[in-house]
Residue, then its C-alpha position, 0 to 999 in steps of 0.5 A: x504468479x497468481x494474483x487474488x483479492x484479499x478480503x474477510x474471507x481469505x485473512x486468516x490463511x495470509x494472515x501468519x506469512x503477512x505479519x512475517x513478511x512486515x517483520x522481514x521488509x519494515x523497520x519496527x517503526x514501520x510494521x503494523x500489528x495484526x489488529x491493524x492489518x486485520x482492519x484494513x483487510x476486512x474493511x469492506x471498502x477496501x482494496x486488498x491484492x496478495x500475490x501467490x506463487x504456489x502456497x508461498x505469499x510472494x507479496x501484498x498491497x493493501x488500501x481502504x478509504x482514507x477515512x478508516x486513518x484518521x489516527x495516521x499524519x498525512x491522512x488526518x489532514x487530507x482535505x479529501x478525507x470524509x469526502x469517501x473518494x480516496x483509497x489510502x494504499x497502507x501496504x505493498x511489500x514483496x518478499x525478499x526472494x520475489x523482488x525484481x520481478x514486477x510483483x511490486x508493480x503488478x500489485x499496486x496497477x491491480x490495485x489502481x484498477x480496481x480502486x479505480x473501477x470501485x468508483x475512488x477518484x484519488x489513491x494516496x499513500x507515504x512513502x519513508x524518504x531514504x528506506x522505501x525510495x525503491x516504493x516511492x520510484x514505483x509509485x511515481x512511475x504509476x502517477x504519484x505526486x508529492x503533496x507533503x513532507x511529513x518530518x519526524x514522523x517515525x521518531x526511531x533515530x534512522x534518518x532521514x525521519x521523513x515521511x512523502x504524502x502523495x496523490x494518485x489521480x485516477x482519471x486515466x487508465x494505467x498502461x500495463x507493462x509486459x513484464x509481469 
């Protein structure tokens, strides 16, 4: 597997098996649209990971500071946001034929590392109760803490309709695991 960042430079040639991959992991209420994921890409703060086996995108993981989601709950009342200290991690996702094999968690320790080294003291991110509890179990391993419960935040009938706002602390180096 071959991990690179992913940036203004490189967004177009991602761009088509990214949008399949949101369609083929998330609900609708969960995808974001190409303008959305083409923001956060070229943010140039941001901090952007795709996991490539051969020419097959295998997964990604995407962040940008806290400030760019004003339009999102959970950041839009984060004490933290204008304070340019915190990466808010949108996406991780792992296609379907790549999973259980430490893509996920090699992706989201790069990205920790480098948000890290880029000089951001907090990661924070949501996790959908019930549908991404696989994501959420990850996350918790690499240091999340749940600092709120969002409710009825995705509005599409699947329950639960919760949303788990957490906090990364990135005081400490991750310890990697050999398995990647």
């Amino acid at each position: 597997m071959h991990y690179e960042r992913l940036n203004v430079a490189n967004w177009s040639r991602w761009r088509p098996q990214m949008l399949r991959l949101e369609t083929q992991t998330y609900e609708p209420s969960r995808q974001d649209t190409s303008d959305t994921l083409e923001k956060i890409v070229c943010n140039e703060k941001g901090v952007n990971l795709v996991a490539i086996d051969d020419q097959q995108l295998a997964g990604f993981c995407l962040g940008a500071p806290l400030e760019a989601f004003a339009h999102v709950r959970g950041p839009a009342e984060d004490p933290f946001r204008g304070n340019a200290t915190v990466l808010y991690a949108a996406d991780t996702l792992v296609d379907d034929h790549y999973r259980r094999q430490g893509i996920g968690r090699e992706l989201k320790t790069r990205q920790i590392d480098a948000a890290r080294s880029e000089g951001f003291q907090q990661i924070s991110g949501r996790n959908r109760a019930g549908l991404a509890d696989a994501m959420w179990q990850l996350n918790s391993s690499l240091g999340a803490r749940a600092i709120h419960i969002i409710e009825k935040d995705y509005q599409d009938g699947i329950e639960p309709d919760l949303c788990i706002y957490y906090r990364i602390a990135l005081t400490v180096p991750l310890k990697r695991q050999n398995n990647s």
